[in-house]
C-alpha positions in Angstrom: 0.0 0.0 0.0 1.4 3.4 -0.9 2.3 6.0 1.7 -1.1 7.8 1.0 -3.4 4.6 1.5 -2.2 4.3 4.6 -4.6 6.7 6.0 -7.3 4.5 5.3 -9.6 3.1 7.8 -11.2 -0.1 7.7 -14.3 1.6 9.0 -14.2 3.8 6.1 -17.4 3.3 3.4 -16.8 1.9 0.0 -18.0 4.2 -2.5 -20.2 3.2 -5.7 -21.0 4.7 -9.1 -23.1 4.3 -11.6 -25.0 6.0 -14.1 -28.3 4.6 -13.1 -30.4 1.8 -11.5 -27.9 -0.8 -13.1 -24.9 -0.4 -10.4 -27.5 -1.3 -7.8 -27.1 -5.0 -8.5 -23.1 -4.4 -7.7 -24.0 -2.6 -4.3 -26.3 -4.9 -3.5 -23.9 -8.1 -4.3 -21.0 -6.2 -2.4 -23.3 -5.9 0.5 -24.3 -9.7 0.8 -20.9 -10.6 0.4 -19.6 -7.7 2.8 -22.2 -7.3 5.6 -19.9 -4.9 7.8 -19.7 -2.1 5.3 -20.6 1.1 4.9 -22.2 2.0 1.5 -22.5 5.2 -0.3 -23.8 4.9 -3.8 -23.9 7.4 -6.4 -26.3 6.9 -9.9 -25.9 9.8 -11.8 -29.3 9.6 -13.5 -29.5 12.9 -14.9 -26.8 11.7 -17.5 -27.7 8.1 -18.2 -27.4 6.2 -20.4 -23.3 6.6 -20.4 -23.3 4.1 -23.3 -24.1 6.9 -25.8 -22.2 10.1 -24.3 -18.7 11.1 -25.8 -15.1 9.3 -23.5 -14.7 13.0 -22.5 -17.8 13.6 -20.7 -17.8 9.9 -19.2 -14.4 11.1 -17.9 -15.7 14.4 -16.5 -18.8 12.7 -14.8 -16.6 10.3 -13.4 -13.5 12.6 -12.2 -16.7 14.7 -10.1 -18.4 11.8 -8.6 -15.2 10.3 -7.6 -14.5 14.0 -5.9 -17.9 13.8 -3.9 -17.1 10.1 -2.7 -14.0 11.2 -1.4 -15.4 14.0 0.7 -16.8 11.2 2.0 -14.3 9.8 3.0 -14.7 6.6 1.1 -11.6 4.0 1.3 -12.6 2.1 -2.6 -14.4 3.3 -5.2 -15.8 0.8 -7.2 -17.1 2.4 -11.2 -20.4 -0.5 -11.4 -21.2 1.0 -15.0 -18.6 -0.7 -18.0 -18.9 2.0 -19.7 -17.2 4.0 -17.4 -15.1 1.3 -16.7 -14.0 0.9 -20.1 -13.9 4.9 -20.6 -13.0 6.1 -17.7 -11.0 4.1 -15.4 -7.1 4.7 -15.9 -8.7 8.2 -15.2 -10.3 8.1 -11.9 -7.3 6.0 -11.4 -4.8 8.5 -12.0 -7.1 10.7 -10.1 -8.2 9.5 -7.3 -5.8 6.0 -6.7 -3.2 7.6 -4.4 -6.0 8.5 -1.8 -8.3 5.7 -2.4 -8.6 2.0 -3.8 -10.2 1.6 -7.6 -12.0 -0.7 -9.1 -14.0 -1.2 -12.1 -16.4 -4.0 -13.4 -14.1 -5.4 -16.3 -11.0 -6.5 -14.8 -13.0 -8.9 -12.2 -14.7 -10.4 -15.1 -11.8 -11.0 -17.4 -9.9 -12.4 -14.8 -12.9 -15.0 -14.5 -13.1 -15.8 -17.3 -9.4 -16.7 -18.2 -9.3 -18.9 -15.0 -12.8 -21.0 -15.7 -11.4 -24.4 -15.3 -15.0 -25.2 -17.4 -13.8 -25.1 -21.4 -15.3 -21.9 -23.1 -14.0 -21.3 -26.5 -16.9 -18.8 -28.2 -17.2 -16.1 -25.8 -20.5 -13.4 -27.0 -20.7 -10.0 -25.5 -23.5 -7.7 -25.2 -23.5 -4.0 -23.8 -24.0 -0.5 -24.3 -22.7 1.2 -27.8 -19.9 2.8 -25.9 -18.4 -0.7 -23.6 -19.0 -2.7 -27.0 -17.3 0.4 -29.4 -14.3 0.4 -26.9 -14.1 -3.6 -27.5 -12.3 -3.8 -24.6 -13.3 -7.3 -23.2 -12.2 -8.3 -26.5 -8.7 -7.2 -26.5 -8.6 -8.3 -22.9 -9.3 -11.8 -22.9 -7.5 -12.5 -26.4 -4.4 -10.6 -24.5 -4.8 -13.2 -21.7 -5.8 -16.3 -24.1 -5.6 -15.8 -27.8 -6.9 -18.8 -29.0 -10.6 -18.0 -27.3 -12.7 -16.5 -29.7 -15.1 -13.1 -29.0 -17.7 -11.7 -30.4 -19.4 -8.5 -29.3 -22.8 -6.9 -30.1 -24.5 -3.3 -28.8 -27.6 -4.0 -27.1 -28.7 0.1 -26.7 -32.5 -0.5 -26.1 -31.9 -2.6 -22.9 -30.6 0.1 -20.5 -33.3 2.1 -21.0 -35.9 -1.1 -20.7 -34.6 -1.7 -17.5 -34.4 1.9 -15.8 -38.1 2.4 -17.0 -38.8 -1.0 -15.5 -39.6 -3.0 -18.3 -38.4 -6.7 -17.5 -39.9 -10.0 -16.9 -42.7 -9.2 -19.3 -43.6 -9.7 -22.9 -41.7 -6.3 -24.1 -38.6 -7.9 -22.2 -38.7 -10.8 -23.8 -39.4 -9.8 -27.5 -36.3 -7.6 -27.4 -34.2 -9.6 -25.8 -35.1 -12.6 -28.3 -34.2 -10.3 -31.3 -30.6 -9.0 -29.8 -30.0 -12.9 -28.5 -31.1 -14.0 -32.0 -28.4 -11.7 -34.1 -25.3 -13.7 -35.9 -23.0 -12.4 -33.7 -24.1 -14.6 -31.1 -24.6 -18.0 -32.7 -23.0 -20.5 -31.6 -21.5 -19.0 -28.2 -21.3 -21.2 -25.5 -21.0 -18.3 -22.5 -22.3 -15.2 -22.8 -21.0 -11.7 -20.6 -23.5 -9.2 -19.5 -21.5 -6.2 -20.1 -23.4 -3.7 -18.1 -24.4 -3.9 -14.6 -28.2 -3.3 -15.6 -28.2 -6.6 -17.5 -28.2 -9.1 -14.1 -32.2 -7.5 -13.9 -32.9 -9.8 -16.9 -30.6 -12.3 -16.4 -33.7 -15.0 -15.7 -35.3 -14.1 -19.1 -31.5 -14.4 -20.7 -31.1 -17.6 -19.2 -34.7 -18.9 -20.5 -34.2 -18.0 -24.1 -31.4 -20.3 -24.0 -32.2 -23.2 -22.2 -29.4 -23.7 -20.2 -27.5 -24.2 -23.5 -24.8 -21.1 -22.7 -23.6 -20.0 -19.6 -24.2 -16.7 -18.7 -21.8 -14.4 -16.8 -22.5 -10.9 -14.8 -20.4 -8.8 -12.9 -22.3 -8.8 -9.5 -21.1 -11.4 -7.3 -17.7 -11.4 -9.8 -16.9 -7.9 -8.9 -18.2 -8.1 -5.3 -15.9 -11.1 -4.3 -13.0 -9.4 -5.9 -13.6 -6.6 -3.8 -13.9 -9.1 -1.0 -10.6 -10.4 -1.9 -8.7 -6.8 -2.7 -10.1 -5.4 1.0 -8.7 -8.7 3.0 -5.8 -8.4 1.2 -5.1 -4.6 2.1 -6.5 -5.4 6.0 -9.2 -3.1 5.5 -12.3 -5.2 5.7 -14.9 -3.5 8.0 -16.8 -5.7 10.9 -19.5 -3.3 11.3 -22.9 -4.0 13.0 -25.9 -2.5 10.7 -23.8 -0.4 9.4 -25.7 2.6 7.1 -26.2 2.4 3.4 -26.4 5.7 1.6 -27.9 6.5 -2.1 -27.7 9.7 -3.7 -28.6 10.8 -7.3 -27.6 13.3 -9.7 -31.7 13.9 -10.8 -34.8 12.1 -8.6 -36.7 9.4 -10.3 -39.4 7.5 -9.3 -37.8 4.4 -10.9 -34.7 4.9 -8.7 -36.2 4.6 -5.4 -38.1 1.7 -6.1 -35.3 -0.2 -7.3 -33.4 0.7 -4.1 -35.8 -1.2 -2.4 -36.4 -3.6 -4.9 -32.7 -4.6 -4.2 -32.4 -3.9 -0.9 -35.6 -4.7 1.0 -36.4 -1.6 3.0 -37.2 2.1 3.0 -34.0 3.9 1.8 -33.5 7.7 2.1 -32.6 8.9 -1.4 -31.0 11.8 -1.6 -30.4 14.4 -4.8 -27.0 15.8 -5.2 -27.2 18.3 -8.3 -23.0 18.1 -8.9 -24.0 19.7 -12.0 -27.0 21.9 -11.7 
């Protein structure tokens, strides 16, 4: 740990970002697998979807939110969006990585991946425009294993299904059939749900293929990395009830109900306008 991370407190929340409903299902994971902490989670709703804003203004969004979390005094910051991740990262890294821990949603999943002692040779990826334009789980597997073969495919209606509720229900399932039905995903045998909203439609993903492909999401991925990264810098917190906290960059209805959707109580959701 560098001279600056030693300030760090076990007791000290983790911080999480997203840039809507979708990072909720990272929080959430983190929190089952990391009852002690202290959560404060950031959607920045009045810029979502990420997938179809320009690297530059992922990399703004991100650098700001990153400055609020560490007012906070937050120990990690973990980026639950990929396209952030894939955007973004080596930014808030360079930013923020002497006075805090970073993570993003890729690396966890790569690293998966390459060490499944189950065989997987086609590999299909679906996300937003901007994760699957970067083709960054691409380059990163085949840099880890080049004989596995990847193939990637932009799935931009989804995001917006999802934050406006629509899963689990005939719409759902008639675009998600078409996407799962393109030619870029024939024949895969695993399939990566490159965004952090996707695990909300994972059961209808997993129906339209018939236990036929395995399907891999982020959540638990990322949260047991996190698990992993914390033991390993002695900074796991043993907390008793310790408090969650949400905040958002614009109110929505949709917001606070997936809060509780996720996390089975009344939460307090706060709006921060960072950039009203």
């Amino acid at each position: 740990m560098s001279k600056a991370l030693h300030n760090l407190q076990a007791n000290n929340p983790i911080g999480i970002f997203d840039s809507g409903i979708g990072g909720l299902t990272v929080a959430h994971a983190i929190s089952k697998e990391l009852p002690g902490e202290k959560l404060i989670y950031f959607g920045d709703t009045a810029h979502l979807p990420y997938g179809d804003k320009s690297p530059d203004s992922i990399k703004y969004y991100a650098i700001r939110i990153s400055q609020l979390l560490l007012q906070k005094r937050c120990k990690m910051i973990v980026i639950a969006c990929n396209t952030a991740s894939a955007m973004a990262y080596e930014t808030v890294k360079d930013f923020v990585g002497r006075q805090a821990l970073v993570v993003n949603v890729i690396d966890p999943v790569v690293e998966e991946v390459l060490n499944r002692k189950k065989k997987i040779k086609r590999i299909g990826v679906i996300g937003t425009k901007g994760t699957v334009k970067s083709d960054i789980y691409a380059q990163k597997i085949l840099q880890g294993n080049p004989k596995l073969e990847v193939n990637s495919l932009a799935t931009p209606l989804l995001v917006g299904m999802i934050e406006e509720g629509f899963f689990n229900n005939k719409i759902s399932r008639t675009i998600i059939g078409d996407y799962l039905s393109r030619p870029r995903l024939k024949k895969i045998d695993s399939l990566i749900l490159a965004c952090t909203h996707f695990p909300l439609i994972k059961p209808e993903i997993e129906t339209y293929y018939k236990g036929e492909v395995e399907i891999i999401d982020s959540a638990g991925v990322v949260a047991r990395y996190v698990h992993d990264l914390l033991k390993k810098k002695k900074l796991v917190a043993v907390q008793k009830n310790p408090q969650q906290q949400f905040f958002v960059s614009d109110f929505t209805k949709s917001f606070e109900k997936s809060t509780r959707f996720f996390f089975r109580k009344k939460i307090r959701l706060e709006e921060l306008g960072l950039w009203k």
